[in-house]
N, CA, C and O atoms as CSV, one atom per row, in Angstrom:
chain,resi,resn,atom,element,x,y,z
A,1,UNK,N,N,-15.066,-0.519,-1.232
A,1,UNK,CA,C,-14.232,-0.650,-2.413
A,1,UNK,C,C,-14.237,-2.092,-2.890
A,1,UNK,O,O,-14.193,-3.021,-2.084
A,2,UNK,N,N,-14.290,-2.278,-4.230
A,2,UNK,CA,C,-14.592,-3.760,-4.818
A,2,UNK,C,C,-12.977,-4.213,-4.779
A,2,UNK,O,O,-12.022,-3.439,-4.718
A,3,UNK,N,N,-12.940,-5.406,-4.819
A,3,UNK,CA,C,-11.298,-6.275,-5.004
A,3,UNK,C,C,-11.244,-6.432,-6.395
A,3,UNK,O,O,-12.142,-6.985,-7.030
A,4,UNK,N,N,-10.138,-5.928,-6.936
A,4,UNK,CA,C,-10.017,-6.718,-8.500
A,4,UNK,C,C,-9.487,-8.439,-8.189
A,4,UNK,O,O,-9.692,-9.016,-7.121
A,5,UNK,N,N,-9.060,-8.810,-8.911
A,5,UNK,CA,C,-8.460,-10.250,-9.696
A,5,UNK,C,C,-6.894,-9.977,-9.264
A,5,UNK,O,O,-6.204,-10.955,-9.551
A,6,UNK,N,N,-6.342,-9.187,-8.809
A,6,UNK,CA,C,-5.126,-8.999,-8.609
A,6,UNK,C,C,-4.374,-8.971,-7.407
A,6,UNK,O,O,-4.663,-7.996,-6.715
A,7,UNK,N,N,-3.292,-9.897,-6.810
A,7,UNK,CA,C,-2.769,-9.696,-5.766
A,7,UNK,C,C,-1.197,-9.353,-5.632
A,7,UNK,O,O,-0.430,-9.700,-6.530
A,8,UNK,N,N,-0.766,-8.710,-4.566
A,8,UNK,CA,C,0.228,-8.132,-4.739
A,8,UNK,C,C,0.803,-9.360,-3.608
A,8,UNK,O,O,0.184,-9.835,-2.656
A,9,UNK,N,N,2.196,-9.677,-4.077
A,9,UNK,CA,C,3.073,-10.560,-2.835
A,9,UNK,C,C,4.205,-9.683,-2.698
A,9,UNK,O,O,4.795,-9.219,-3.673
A,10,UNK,N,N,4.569,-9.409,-1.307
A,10,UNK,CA,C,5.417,-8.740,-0.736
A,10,UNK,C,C,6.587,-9.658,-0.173
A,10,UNK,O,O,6.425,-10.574,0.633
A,11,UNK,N,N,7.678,-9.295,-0.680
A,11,UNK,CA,C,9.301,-10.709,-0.567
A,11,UNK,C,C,9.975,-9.755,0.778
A,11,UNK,O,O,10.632,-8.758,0.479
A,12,UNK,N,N,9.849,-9.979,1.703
A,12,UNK,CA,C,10.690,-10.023,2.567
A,12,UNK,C,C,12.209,-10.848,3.013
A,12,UNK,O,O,12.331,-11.989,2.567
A,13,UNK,N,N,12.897,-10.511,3.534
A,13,UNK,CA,C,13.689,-10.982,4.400
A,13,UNK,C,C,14.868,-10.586,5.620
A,13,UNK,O,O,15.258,-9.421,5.695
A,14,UNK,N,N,15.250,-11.343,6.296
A,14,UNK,CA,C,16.309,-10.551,6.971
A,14,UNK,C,C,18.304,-10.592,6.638
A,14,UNK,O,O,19.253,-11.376,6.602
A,15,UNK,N,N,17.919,-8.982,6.446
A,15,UNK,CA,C,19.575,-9.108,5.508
A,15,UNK,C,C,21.063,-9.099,6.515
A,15,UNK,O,O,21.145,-8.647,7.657
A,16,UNK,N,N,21.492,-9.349,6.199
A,16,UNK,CA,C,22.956,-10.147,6.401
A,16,UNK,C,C,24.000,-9.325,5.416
A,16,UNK,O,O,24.148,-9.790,4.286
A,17,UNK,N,N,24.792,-8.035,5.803
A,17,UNK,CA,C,25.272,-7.405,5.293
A,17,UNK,C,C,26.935,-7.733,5.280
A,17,UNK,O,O,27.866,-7.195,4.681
A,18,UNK,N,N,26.863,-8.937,6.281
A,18,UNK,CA,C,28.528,-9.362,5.837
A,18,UNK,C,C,28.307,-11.018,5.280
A,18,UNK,O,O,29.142,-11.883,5.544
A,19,UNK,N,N,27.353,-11.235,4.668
A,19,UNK,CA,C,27.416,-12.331,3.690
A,19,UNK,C,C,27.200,-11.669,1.960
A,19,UNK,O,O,26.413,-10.958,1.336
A,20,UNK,N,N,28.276,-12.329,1.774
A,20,UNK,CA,C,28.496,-12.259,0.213
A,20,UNK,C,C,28.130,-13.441,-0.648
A,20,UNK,O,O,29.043,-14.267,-0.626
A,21,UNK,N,N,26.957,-13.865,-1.513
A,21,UNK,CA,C,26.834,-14.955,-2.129
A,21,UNK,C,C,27.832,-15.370,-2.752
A,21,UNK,O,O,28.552,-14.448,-3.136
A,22,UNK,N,N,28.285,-16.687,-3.095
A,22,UNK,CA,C,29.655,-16.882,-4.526
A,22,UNK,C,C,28.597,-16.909,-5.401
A,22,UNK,O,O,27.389,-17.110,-5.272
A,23,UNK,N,N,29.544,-16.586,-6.592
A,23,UNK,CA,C,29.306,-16.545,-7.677
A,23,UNK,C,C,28.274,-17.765,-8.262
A,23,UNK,O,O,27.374,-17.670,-9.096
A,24,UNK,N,N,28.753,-18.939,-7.505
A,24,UNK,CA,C,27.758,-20.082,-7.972
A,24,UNK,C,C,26.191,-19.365,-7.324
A,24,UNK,O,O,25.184,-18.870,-7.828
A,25,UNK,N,N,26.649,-19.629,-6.043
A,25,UNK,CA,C,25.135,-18.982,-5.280
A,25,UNK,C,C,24.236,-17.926,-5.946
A,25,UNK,O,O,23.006,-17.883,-5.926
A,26,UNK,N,N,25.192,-16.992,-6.603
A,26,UNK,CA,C,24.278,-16.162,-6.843
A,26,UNK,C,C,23.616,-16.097,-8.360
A,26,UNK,O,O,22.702,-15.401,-8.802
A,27,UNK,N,N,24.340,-16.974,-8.897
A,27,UNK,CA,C,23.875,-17.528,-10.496
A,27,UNK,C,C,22.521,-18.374,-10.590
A,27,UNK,O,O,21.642,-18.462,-11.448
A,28,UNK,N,N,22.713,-18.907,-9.442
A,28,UNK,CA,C,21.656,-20.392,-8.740
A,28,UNK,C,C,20.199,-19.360,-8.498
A,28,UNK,O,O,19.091,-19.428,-9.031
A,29,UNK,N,N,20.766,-18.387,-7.436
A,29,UNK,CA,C,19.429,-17.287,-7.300
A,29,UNK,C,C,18.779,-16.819,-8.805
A,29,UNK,O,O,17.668,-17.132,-9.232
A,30,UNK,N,N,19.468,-16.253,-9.257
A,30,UNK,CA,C,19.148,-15.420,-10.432
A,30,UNK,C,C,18.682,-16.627,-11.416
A,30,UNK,O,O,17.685,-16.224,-12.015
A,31,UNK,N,N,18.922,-17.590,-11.709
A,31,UNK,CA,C,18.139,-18.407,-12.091
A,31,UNK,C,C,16.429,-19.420,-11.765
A,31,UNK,O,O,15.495,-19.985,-12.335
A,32,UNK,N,N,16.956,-19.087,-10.519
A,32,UNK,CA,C,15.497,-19.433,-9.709
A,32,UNK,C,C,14.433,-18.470,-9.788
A,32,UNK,O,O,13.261,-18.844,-9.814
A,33,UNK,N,N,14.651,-17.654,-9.814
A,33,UNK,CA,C,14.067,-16.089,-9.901
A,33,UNK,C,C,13.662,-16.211,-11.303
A,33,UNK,O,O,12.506,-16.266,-11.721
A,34,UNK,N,N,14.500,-16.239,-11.825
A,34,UNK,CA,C,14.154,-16.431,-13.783
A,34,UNK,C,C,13.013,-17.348,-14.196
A,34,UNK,O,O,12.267,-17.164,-15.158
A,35,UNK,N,N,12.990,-18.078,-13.575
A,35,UNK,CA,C,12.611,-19.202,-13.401
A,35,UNK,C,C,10.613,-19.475,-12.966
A,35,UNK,O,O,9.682,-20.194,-13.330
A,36,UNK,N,N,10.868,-18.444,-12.068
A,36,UNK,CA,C,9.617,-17.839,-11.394
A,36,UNK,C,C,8.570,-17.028,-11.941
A,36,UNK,O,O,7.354,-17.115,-12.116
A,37,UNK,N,N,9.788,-15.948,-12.211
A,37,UNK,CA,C,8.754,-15.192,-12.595
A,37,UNK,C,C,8.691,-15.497,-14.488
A,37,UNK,O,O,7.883,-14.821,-15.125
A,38,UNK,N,N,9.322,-16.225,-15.021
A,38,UNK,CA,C,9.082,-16.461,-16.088
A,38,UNK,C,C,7.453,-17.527,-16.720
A,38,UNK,O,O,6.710,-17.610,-17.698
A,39,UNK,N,N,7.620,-18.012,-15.636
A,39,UNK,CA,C,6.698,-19.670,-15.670
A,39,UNK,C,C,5.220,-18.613,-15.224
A,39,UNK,O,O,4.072,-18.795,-15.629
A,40,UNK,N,N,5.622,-17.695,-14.442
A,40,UNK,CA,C,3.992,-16.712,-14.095
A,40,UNK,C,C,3.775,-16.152,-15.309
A,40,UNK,O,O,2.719,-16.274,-15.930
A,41,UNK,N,N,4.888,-15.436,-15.744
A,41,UNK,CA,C,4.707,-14.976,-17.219
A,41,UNK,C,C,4.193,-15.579,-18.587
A,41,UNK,O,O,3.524,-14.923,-19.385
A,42,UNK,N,N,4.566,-16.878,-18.775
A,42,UNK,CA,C,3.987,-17.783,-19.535
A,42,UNK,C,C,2.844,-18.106,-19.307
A,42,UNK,O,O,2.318,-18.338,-20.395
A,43,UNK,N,N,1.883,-18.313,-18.198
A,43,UNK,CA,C,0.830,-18.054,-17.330
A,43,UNK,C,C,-0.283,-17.099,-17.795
A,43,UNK,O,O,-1.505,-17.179,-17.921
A,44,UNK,N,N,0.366,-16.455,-17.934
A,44,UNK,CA,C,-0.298,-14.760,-17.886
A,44,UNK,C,C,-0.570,-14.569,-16.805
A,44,UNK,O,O,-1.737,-14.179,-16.757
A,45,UNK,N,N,-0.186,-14.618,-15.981
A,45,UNK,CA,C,0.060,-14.668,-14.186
A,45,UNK,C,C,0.803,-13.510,-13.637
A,45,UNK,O,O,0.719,-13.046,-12.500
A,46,UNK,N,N,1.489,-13.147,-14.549
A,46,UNK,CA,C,2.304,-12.027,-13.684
A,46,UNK,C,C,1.474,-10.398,-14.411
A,46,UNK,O,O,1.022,-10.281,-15.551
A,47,UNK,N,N,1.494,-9.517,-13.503
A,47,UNK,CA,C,1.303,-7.958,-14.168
A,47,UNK,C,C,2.433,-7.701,-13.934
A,47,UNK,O,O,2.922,-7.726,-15.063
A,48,UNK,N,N,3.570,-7.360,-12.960
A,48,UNK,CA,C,4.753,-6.666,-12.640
A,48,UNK,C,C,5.671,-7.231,-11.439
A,48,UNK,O,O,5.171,-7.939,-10.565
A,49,UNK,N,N,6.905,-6.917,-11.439
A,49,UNK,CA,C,7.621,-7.259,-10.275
A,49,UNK,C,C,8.737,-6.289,-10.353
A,49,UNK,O,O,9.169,-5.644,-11.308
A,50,UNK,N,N,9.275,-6.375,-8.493
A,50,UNK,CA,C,10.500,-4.896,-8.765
A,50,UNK,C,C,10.965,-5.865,-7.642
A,50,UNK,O,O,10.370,-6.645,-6.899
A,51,UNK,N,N,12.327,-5.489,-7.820
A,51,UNK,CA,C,13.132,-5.660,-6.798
A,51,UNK,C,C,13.657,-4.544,-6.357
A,51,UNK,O,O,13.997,-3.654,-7.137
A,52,UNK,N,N,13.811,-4.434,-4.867
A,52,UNK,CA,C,14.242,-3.075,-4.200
A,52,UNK,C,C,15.950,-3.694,-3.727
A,52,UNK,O,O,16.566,-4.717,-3.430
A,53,UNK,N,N,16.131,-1.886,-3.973
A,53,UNK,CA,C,17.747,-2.003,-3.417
A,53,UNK,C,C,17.988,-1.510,-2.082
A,53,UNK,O,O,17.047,-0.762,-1.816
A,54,UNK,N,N,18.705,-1.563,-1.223
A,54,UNK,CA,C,18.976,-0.874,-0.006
A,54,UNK,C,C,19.146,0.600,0.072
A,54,UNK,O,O,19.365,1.218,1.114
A,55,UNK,N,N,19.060,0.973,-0.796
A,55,UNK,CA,C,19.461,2.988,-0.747
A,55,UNK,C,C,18.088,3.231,-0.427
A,55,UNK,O,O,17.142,2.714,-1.021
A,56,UNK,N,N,18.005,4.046,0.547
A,56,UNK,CA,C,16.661,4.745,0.824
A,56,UNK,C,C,16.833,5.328,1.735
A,56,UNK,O,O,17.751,5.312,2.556
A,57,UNK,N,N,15.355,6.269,1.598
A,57,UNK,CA,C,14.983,7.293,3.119
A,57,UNK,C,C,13.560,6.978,3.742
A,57,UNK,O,O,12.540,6.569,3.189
A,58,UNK,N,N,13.820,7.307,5.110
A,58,UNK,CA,C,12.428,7.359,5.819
A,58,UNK,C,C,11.969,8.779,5.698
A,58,UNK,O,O,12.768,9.688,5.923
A,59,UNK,N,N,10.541,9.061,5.303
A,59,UNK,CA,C,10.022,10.257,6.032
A,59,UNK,C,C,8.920,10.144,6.553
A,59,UNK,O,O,7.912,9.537,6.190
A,60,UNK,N,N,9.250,11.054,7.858
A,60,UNK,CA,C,8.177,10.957,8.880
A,60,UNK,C,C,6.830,11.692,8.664
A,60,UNK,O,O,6.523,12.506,7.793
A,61,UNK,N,N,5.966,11.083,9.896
A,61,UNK,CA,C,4.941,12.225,9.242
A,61,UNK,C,C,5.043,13.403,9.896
A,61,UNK,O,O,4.095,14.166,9.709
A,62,UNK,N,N,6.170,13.898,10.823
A,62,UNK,CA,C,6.677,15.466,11.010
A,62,UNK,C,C,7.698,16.037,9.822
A,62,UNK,O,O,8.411,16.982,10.160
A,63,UNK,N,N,7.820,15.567,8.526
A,63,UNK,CA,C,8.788,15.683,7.171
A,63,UNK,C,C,10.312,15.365,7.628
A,63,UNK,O,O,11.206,15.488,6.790
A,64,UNK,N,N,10.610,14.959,8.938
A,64,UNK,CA,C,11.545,14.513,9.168
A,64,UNK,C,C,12.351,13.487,8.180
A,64,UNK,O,O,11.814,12.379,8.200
A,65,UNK,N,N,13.551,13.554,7.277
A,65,UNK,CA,C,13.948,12.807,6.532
A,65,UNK,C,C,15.155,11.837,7.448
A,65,UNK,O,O,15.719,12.496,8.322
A,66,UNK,N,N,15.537,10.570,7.352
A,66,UNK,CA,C,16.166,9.121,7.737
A,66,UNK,C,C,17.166,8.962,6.544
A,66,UNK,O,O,16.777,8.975,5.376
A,67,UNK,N,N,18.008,8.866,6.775
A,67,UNK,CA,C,18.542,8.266,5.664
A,67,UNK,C,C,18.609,6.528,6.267
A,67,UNK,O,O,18.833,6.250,7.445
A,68,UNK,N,N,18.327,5.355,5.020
A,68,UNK,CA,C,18.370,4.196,5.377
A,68,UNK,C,C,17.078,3.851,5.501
A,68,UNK,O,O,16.209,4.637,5.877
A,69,UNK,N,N,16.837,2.389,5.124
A,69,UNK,CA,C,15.725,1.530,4.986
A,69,UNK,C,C,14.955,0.981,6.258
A,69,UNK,O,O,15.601,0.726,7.274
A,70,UNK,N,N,13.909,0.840,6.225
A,70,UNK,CA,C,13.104,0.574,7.319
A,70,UNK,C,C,13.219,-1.009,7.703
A,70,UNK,O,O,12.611,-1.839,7.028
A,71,UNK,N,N,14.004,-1.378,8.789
A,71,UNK,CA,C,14.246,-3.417,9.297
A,71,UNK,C,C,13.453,-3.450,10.375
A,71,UNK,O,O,13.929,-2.947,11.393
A,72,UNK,N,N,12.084,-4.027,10.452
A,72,UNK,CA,C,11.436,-4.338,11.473
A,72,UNK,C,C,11.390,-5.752,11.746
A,72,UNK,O,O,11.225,-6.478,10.765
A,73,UNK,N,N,11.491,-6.241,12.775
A,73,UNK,CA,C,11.984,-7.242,13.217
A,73,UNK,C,C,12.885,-8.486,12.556
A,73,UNK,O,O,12.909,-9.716,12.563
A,74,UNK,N,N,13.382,-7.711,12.162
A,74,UNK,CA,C,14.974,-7.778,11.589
A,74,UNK,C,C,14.699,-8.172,10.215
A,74,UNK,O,O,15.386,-8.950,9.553
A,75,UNK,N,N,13.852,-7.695,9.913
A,75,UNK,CA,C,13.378,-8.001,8.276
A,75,UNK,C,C,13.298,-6.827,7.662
A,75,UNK,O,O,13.080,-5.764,8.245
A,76,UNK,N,N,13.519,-7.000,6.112
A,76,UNK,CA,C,12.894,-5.470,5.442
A,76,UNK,C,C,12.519,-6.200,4.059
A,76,UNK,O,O,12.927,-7.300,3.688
A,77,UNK,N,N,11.877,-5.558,3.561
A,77,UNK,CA,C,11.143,-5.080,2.214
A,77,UNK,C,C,12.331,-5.299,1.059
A,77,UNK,O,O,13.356,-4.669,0.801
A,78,UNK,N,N,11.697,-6.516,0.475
A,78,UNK,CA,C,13.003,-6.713,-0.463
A,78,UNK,C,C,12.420,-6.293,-1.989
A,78,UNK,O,O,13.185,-5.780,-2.806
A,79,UNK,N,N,11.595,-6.444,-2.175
A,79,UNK,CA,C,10.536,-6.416,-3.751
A,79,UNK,C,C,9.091,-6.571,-3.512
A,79,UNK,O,O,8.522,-6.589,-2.420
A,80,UNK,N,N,8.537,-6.689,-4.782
A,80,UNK,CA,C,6.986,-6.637,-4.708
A,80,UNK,C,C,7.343,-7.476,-6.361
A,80,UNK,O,O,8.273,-7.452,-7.167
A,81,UNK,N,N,5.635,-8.366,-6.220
A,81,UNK,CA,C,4.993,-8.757,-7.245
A,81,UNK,C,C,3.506,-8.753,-7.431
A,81,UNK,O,O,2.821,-9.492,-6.725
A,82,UNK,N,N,2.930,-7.933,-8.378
A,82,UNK,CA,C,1.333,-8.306,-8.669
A,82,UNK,C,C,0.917,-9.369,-9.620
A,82,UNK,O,O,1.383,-9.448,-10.756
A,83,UNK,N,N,-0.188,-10.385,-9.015
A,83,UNK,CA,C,0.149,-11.454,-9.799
A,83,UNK,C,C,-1.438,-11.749,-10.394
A,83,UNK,O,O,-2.109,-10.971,-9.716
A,84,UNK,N,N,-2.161,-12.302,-11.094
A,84,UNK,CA,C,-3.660,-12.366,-11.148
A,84,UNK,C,C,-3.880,-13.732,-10.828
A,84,UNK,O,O,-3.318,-14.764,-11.195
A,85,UNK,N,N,-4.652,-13.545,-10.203
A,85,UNK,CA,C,-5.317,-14.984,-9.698
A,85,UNK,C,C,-6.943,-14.739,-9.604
A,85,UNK,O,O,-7.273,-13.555,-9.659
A,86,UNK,N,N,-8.019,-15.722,-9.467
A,86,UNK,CA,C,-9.109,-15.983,-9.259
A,86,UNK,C,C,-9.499,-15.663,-7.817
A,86,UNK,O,O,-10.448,-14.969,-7.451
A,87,UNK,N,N,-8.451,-16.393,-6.949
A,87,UNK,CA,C,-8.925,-16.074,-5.440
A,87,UNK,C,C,-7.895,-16.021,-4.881
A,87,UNK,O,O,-6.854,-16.356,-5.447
A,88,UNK,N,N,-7.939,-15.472,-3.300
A,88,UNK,CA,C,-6.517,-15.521,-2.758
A,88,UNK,C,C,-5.829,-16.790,-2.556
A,88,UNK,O,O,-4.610,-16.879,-2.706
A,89,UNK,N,N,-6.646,-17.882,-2.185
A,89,UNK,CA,C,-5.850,-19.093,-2.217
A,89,UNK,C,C,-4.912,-19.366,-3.676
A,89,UNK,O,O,-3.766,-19.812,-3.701
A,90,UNK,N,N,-5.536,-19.065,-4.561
A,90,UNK,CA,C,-5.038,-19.535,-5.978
A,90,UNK,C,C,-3.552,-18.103,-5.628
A,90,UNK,O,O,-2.597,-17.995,-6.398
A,91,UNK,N,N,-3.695,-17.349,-4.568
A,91,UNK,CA,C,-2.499,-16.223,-5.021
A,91,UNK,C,C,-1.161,-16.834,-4.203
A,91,UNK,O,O,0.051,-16.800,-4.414
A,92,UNK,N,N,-2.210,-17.537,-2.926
A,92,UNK,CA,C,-1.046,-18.200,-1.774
A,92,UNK,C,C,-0.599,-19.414,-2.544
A,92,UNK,O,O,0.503,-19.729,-2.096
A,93,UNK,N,N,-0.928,-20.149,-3.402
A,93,UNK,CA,C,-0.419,-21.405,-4.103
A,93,UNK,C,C,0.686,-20.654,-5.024
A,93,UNK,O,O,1.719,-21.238,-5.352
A,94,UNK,N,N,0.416,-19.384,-5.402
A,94,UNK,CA,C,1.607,-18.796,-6.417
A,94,UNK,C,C,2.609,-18.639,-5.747
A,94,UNK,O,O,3.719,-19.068,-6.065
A,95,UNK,N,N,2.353,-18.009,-4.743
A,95,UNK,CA,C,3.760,-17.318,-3.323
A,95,UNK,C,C,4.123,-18.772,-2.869
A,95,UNK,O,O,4.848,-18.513,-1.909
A,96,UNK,N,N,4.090,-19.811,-2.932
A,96,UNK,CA,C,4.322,-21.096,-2.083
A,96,UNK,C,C,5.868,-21.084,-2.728
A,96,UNK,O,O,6.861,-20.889,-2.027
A,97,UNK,N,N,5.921,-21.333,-4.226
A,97,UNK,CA,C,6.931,-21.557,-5.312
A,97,UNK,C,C,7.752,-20.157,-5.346
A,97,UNK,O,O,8.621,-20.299,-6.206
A,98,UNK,N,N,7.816,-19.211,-4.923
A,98,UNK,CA,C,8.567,-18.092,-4.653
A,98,UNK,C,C,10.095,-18.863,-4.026
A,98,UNK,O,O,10.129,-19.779,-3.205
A,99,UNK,N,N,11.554,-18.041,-4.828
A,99,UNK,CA,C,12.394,-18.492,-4.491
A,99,UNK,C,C,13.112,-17.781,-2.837
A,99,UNK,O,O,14.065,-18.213,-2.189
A,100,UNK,N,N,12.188,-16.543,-2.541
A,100,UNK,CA,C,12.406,-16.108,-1.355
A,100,UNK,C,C,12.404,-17.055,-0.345
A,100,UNK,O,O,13.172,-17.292,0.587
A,101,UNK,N,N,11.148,-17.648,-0.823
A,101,UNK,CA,C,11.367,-18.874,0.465
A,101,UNK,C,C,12.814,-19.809,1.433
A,101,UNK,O,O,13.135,-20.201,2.555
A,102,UNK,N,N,13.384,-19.737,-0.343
A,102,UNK,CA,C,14.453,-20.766,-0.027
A,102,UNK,C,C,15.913,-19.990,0.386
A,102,UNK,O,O,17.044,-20.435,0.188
A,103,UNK,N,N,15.551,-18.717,1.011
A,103,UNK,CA,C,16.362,-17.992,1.485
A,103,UNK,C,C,16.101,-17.636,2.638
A,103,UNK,O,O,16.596,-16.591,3.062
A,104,UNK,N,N,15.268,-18.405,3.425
A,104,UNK,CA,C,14.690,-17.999,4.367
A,104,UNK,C,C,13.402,-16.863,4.617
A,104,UNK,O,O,12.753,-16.734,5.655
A,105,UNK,N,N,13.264,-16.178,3.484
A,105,UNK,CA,C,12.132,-15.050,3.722
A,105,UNK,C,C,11.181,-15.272,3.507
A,105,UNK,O,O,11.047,-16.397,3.027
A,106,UNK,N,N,9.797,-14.391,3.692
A,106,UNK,CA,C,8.341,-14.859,3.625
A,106,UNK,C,C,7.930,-14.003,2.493
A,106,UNK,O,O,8.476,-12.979,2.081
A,107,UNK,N,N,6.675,-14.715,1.985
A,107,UNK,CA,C,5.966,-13.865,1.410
A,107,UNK,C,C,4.409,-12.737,1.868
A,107,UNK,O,O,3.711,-13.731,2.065
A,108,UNK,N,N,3.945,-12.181,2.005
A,108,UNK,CA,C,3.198,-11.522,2.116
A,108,UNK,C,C,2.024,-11.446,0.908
A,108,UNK,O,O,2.255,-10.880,-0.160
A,109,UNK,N,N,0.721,-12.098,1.217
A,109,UNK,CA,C,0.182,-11.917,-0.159
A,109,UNK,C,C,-1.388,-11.315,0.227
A,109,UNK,O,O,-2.222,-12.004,0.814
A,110,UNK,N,N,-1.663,-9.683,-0.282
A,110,UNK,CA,C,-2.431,-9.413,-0.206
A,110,UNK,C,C,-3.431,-9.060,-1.400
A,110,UNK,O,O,-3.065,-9.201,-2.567
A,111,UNK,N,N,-4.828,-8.552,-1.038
A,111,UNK,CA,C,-5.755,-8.090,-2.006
A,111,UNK,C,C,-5.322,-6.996,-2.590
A,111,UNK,O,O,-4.200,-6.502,-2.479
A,112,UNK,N,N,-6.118,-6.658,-3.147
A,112,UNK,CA,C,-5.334,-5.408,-4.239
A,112,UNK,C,C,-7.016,-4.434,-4.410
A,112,UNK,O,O,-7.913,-4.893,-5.117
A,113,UNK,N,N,-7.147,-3.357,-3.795
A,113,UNK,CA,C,-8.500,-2.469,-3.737
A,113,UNK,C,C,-8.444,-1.950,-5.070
A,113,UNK,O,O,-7.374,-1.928,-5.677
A,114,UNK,N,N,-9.416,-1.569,-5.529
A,114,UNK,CA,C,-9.620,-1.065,-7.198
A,114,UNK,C,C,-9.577,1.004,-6.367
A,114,UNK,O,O,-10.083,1.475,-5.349
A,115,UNK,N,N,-9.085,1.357,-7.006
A,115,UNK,CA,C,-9.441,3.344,-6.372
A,115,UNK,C,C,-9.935,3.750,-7.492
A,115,UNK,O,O,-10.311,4.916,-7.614
């Protein structure tokens, strides 16, 4: 399978369900974020981004349904971004400036297969 031009970064972190941001904190986020993915956007850098919420299910591969999100080593799946770049380095220089970082979480930045 050929690679397109496109990489996907995966925002992790580990959540903390009895911390509540203040209001400053969380204005500060949402601006950093704005901030981000706006400047990719001006770019022409960004194709898409989602942020995930905590409501979810697992299903197994016996159709077994979970209620609740998957935390592996004490991390989970916070959002996704596909971003275009030339090469993967040019995708890891994009994920560097990610405001996940400054929350402690990582990014994940992979190839993207054409199907």
């Amino acid at each position: 399978m050929k690679s397109s031009n496109e990489f996907m970064l995966l925002f992790r972190f580990e959540p903390n369900f009895n911390f509540q941001p203040s209001a400053e904190e969380e204005a500060l986020m949402h601006q950093q974020w704005g901030a981000y993915i706006g400047g990719l956007a001006i770019q022409e850098k960004l194709v898409g981004t989602h942020q995930l919420g905590f409501e979810g299910v697992k299903i197994s591969a016996d159709q077994s349904v979970n209620e609740g999100i998957l935390i592996a080593e004490n991390q989970t799946l916070a959002g996704n971004m596909v971003v275009k770049a030339n090469t993967i380095q040019e995708a890891i220089e994009i994920a560097k400036g990610c405001p996940i970082l400054l929350m402690g979480g990582n990014v994940e930045v992979r190839s993207i297969l054409l199907m």
